[in-house]
Structures are given as C-alpha cells and as structure tokens.
Chimera marker file (.cmm) of the C-alpha trace (Angstrom):
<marker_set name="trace">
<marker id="1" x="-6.124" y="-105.811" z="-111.084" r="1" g="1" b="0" radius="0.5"/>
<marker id="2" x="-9.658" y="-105.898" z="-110.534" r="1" g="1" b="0" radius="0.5"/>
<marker id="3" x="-10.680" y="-104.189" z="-107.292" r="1" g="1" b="0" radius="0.5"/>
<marker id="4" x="-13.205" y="-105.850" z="-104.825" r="1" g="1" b="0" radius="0.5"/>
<marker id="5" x="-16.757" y="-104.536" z="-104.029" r="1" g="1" b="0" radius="0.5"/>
<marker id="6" x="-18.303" y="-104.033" z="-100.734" r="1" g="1" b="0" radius="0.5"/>
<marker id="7" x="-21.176" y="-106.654" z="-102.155" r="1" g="1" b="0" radius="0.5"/>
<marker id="8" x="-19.274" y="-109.197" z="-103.540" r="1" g="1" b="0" radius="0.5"/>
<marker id="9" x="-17.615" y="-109.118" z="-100.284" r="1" g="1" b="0" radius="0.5"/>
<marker id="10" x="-20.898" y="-109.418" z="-98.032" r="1" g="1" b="0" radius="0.5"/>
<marker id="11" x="-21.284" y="-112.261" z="-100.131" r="1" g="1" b="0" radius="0.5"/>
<marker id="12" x="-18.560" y="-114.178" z="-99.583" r="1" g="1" b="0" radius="0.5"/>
<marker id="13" x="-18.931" y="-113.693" z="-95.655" r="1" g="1" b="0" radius="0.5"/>
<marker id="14" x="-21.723" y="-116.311" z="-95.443" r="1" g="1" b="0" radius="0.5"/>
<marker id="15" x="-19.275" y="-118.689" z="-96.951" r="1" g="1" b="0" radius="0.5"/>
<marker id="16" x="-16.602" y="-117.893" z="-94.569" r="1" g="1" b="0" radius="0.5"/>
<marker id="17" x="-18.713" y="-118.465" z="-92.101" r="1" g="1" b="0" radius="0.5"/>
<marker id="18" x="-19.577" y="-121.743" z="-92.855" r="1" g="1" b="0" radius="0.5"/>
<marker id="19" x="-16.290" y="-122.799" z="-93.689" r="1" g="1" b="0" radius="0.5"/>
<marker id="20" x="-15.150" y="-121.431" z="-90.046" r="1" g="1" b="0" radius="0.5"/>
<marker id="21" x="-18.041" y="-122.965" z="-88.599" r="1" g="1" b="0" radius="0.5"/>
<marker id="22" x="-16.807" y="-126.865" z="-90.103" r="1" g="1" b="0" radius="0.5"/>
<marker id="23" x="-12.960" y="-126.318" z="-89.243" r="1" g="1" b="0" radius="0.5"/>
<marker id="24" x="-13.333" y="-124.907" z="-85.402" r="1" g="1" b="0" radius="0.5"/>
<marker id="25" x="-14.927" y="-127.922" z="-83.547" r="1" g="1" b="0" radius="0.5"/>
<marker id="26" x="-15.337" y="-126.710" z="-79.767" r="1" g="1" b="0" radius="0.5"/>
<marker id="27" x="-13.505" y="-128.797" z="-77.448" r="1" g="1" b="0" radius="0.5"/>
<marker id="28" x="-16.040" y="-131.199" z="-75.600" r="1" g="1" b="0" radius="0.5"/>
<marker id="29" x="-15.048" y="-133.127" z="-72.815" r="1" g="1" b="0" radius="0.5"/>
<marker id="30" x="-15.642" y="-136.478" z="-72.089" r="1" g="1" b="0" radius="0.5"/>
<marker id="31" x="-18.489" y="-137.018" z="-68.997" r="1" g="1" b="0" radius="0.5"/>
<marker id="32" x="-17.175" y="-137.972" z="-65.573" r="1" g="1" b="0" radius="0.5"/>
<marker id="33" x="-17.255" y="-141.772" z="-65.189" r="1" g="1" b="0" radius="0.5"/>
<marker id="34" x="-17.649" y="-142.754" z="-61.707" r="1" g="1" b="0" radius="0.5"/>
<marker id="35" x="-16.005" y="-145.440" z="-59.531" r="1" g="1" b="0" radius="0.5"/>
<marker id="36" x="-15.552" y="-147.926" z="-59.348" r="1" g="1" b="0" radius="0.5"/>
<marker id="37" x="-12.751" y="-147.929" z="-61.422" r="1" g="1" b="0" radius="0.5"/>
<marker id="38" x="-11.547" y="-150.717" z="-63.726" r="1" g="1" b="0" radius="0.5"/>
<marker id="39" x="-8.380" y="-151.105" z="-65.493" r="1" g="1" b="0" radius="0.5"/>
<marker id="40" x="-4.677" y="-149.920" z="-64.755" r="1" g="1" b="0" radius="0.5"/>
<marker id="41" x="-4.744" y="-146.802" z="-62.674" r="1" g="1" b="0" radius="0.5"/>
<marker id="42" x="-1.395" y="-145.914" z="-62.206" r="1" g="1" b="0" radius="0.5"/>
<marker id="43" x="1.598" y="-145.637" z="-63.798" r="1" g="1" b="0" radius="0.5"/>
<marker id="44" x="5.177" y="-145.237" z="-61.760" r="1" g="1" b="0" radius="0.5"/>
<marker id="45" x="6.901" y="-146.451" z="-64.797" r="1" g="1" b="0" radius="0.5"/>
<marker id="46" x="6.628" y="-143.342" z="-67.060" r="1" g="1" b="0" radius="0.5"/>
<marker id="47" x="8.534" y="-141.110" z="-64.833" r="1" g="1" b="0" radius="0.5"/>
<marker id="48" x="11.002" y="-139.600" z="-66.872" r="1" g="1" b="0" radius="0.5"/>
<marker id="49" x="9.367" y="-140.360" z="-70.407" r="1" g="1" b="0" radius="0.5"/>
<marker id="50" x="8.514" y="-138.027" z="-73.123" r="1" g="1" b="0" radius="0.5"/>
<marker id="51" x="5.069" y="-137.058" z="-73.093" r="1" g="1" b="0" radius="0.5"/>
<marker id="52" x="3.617" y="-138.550" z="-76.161" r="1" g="1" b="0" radius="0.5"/>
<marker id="53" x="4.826" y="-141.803" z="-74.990" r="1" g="1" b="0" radius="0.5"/>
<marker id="54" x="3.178" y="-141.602" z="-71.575" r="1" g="1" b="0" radius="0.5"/>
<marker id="55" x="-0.127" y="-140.556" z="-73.303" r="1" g="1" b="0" radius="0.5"/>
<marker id="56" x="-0.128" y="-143.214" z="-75.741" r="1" g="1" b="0" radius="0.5"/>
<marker id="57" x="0.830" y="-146.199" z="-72.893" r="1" g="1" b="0" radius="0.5"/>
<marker id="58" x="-2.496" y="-144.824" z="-71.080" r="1" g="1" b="0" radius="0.5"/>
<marker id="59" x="-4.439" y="-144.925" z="-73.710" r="1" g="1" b="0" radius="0.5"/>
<marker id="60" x="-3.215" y="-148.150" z="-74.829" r="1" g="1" b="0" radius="0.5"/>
<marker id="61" x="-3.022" y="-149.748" z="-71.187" r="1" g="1" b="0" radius="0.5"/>
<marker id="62" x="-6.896" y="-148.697" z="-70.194" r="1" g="1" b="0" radius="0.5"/>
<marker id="63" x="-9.055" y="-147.750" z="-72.748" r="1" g="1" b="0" radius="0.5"/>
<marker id="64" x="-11.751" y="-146.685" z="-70.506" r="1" g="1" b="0" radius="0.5"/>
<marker id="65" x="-9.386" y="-143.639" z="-70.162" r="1" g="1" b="0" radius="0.5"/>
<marker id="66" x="-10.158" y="-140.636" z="-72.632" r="1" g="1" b="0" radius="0.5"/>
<marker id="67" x="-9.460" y="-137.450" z="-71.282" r="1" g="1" b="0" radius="0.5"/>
<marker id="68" x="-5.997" y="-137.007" z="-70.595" r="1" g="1" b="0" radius="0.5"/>
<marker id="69" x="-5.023" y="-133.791" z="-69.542" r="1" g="1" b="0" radius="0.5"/>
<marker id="70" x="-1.197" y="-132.628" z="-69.966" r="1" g="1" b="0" radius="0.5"/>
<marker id="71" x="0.024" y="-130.134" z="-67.337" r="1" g="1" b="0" radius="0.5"/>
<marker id="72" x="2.806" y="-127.790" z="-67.694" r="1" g="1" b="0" radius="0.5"/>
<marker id="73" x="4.066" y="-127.261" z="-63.972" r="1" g="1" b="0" radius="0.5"/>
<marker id="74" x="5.434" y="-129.299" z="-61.115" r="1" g="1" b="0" radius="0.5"/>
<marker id="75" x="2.073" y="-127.760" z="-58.790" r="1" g="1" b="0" radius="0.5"/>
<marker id="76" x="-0.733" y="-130.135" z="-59.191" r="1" g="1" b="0" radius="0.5"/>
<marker id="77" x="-4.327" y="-128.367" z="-58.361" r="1" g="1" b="0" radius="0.5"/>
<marker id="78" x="-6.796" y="-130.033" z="-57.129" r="1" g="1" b="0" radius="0.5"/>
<marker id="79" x="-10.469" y="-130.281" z="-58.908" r="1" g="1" b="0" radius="0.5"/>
<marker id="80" x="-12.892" y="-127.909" z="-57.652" r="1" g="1" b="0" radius="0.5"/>
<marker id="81" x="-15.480" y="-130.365" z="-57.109" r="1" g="1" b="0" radius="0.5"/>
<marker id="82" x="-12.981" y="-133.176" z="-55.424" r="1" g="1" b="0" radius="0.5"/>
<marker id="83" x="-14.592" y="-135.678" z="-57.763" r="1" g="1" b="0" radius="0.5"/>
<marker id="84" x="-12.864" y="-138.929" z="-58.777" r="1" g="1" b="0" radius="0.5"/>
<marker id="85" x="-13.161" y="-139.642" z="-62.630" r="1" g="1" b="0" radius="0.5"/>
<marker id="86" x="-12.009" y="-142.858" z="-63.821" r="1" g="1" b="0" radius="0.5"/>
<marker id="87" x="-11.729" y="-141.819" z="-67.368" r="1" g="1" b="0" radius="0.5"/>
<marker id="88" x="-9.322" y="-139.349" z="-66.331" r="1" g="1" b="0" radius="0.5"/>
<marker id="89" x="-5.453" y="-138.969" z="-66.135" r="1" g="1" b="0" radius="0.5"/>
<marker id="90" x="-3.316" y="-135.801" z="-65.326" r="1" g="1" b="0" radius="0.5"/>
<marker id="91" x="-0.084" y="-136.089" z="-67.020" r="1" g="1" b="0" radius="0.5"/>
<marker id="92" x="2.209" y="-133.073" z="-65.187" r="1" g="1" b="0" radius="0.5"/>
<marker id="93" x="5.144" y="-132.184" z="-67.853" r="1" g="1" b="0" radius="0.5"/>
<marker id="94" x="8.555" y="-130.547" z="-66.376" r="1" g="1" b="0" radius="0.5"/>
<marker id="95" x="12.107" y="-130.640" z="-66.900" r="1" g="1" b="0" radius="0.5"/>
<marker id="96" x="13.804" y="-133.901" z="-66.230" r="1" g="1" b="0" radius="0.5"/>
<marker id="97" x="17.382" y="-134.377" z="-64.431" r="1" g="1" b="0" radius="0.5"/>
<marker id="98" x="18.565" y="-136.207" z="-67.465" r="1" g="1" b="0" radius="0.5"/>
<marker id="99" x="17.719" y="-133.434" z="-69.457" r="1" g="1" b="0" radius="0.5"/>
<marker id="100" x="14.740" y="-132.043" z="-71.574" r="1" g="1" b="0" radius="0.5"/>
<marker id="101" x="11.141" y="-132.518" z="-70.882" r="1" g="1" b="0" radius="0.5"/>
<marker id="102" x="8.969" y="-135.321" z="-69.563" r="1" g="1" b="0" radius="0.5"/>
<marker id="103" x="6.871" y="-136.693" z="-66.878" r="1" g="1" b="0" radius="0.5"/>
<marker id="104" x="7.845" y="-135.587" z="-63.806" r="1" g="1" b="0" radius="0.5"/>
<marker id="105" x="4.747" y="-136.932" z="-61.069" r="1" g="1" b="0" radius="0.5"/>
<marker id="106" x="2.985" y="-140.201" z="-61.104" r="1" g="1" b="0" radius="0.5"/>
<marker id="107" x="0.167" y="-140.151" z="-63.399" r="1" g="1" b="0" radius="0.5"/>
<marker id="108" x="-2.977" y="-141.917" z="-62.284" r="1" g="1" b="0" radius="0.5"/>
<marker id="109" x="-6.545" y="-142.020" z="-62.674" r="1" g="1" b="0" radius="0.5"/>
<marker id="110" x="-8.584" y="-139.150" z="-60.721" r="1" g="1" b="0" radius="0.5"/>
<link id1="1" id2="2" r="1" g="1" b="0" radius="0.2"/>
<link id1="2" id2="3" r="1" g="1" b="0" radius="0.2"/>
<link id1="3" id2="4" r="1" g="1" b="0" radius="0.2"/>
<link id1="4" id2="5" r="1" g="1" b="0" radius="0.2"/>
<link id1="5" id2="6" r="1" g="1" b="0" radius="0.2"/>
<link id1="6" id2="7" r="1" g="1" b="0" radius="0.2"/>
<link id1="7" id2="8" r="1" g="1" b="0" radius="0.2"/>
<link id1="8" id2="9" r="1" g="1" b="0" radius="0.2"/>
<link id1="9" id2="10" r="1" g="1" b="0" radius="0.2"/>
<link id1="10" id2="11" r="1" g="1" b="0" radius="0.2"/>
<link id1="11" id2="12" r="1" g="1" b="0" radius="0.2"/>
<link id1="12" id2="13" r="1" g="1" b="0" radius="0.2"/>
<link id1="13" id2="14" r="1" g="1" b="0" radius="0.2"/>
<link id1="14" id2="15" r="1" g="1" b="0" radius="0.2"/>
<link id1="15" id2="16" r="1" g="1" b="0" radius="0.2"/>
<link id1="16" id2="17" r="1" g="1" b="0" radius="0.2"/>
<link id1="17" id2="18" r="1" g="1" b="0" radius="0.2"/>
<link id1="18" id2="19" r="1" g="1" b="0" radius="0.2"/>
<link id1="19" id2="20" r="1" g="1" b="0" radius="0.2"/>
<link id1="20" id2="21" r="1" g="1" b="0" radius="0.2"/>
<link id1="21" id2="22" r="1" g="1" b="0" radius="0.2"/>
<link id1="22" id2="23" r="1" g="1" b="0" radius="0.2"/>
<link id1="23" id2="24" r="1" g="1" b="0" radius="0.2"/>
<link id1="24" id2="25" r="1" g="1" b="0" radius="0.2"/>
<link id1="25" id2="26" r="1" g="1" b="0" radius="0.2"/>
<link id1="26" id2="27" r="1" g="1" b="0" radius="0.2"/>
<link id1="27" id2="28" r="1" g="1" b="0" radius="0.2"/>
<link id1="28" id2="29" r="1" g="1" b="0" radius="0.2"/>
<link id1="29" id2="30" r="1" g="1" b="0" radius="0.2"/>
<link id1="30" id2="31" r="1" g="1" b="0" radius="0.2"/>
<link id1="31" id2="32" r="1" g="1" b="0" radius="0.2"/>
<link id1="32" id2="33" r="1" g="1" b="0" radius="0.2"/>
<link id1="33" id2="34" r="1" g="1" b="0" radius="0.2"/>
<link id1="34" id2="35" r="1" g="1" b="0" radius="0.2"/>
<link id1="35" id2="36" r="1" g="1" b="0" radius="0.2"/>
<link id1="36" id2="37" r="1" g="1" b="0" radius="0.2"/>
<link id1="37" id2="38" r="1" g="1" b="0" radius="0.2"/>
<link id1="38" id2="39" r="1" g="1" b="0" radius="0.2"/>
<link id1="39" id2="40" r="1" g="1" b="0" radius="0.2"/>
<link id1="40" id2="41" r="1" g="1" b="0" radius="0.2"/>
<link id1="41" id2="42" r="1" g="1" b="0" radius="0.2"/>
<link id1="42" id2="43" r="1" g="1" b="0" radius="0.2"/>
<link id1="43" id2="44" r="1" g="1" b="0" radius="0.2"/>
<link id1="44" id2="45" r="1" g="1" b="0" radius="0.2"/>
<link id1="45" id2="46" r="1" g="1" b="0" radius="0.2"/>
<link id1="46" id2="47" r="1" g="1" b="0" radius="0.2"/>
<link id1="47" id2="48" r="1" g="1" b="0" radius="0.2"/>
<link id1="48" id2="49" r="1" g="1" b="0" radius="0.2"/>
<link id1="49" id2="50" r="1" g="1" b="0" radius="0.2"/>
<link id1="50" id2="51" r="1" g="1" b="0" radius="0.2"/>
<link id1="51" id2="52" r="1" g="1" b="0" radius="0.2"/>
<link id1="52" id2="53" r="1" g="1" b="0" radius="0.2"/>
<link id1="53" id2="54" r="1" g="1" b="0" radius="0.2"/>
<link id1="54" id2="55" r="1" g="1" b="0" radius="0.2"/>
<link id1="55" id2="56" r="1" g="1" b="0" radius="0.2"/>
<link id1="56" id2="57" r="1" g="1" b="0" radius="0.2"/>
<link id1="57" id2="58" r="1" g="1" b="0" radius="0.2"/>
<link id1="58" id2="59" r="1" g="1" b="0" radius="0.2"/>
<link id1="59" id2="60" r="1" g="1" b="0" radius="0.2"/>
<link id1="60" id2="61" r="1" g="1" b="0" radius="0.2"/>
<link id1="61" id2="62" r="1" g="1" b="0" radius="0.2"/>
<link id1="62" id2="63" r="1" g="1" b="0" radius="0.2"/>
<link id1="63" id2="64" r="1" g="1" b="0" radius="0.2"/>
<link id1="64" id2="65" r="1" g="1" b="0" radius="0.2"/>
<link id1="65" id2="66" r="1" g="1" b="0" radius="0.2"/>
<link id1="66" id2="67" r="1" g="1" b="0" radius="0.2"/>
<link id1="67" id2="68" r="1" g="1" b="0" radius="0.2"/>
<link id1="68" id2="69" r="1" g="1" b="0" radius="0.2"/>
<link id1="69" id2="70" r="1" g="1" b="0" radius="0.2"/>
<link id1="70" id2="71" r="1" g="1" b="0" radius="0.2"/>
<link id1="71" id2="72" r="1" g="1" b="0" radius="0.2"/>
<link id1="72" id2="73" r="1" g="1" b="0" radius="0.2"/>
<link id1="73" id2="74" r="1" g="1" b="0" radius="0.2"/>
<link id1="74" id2="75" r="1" g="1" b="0" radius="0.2"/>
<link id1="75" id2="76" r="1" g="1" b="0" radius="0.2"/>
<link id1="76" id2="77" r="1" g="1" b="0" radius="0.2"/>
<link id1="77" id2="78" r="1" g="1" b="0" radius="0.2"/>
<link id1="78" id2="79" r="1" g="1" b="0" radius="0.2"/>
<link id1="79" id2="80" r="1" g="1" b="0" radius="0.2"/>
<link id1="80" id2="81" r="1" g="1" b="0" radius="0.2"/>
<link id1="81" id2="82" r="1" g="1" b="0" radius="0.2"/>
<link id1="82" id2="83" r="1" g="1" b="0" radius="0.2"/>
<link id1="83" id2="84" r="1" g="1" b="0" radius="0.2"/>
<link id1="84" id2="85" r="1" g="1" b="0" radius="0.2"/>
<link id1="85" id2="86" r="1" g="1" b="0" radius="0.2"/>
<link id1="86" id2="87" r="1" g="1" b="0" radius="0.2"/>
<link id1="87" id2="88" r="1" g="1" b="0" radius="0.2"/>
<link id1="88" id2="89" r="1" g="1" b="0" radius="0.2"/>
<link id1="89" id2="90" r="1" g="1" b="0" radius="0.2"/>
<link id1="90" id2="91" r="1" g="1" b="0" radius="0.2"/>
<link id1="91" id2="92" r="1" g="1" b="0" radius="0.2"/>
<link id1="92" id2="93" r="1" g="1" b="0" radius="0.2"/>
<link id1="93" id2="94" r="1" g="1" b="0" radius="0.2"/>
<link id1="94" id2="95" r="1" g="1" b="0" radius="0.2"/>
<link id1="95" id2="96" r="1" g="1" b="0" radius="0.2"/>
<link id1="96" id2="97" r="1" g="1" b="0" radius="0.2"/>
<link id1="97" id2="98" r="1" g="1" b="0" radius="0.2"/>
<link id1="98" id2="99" r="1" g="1" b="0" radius="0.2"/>
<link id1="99" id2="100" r="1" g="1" b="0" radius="0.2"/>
<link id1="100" id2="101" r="1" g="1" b="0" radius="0.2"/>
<link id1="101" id2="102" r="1" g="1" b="0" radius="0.2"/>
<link id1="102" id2="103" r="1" g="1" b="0" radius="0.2"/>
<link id1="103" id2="104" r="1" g="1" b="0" radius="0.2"/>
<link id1="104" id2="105" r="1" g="1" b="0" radius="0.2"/>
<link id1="105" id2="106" r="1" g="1" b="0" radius="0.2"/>
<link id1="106" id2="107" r="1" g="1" b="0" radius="0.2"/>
<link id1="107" id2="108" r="1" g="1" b="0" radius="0.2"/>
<link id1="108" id2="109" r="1" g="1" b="0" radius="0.2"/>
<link id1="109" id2="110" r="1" g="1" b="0" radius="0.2"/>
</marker_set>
C-alpha cells in the first residue's frame, strides 16, 4: 500500500479547493421588485396541497415570481424592513387535517 506524503498532499489541496470552490455556489437572492405588482398574487386554492405542487403552480401562474421561500411553521414573521416584493411568495408548510404535510396559510405575493 503505498503511504501518502505530507507534499503530495499540499498538492492536491489547491485542487480541492478549486473543485469545492465550482460545486458550492452561495445562495443569491433575487433583488426586491417593487409594486406595482402584476400577475396572480394569491392563491386560496393550494390550501391543503403538497408543497412541490404549490411551488410549481406559482411559478407557472406568474413568472415574475422567483424567490419562493418554504416555511416550516404555522407562525408567519413579518420582514424586518415591512417591504412588499412582488417577486416574492412565502409558502408556510404544516400538517394537514387530512393527513401529512402541505400548505397550510394562503400564499401570496409580499
């Protein structure tokens, strides 16, 4: 078995590097896009539906939407800065009475 040497080592570490640097894209978020609003803004009708559904009927229903935001809880927070984004949706994830997990609050743009 051939054993590894501290320099071969330090010179593989440049090329893990890289290769960590090309699969770990940071998360950017999409800017805040001001009203006025266009599109569909709500959407009563996905109460109750799995989430991947709900996300792609947004996405599919106004494609000026592209931050969508998935929240674990029945509390919704407010934003810090009380702005109003048209490109974004909350979509708040809980157990359903039927069973299982979907949305459980009205999503809408905000």
């Amino acid at each position: 078995m051939a054993k590894i040497s501290f320099a071969s080592t330090f010179l593989l570490l440049p090329l893990l590097i890289i290769l960590l640097s090309t699969i770990h894209k940071p998360t950017t978020y999409a800017k805040c896009i001001p009203p006025p609003c266009q599109g569909k803004q709500s959407w009563p009708e996905l109460i109750g539906k799995d989430s991947n559904t709900a996300y792609n009927c947004i996405r599919r229903e106004n494609p000026q939407v592209n931050n969508i935001t998935f929240l674990i809880s029945d509390a919704l927070r407010p934003r810090a800065d009380n702005g109003m984004c048209c490109n974004h949706v909350l979509l708040v994830i809980g157990n359903i009475p039927s069973g299982g997990d979907g949305v459980i609050k009205v999503p809408h743009v905000g």
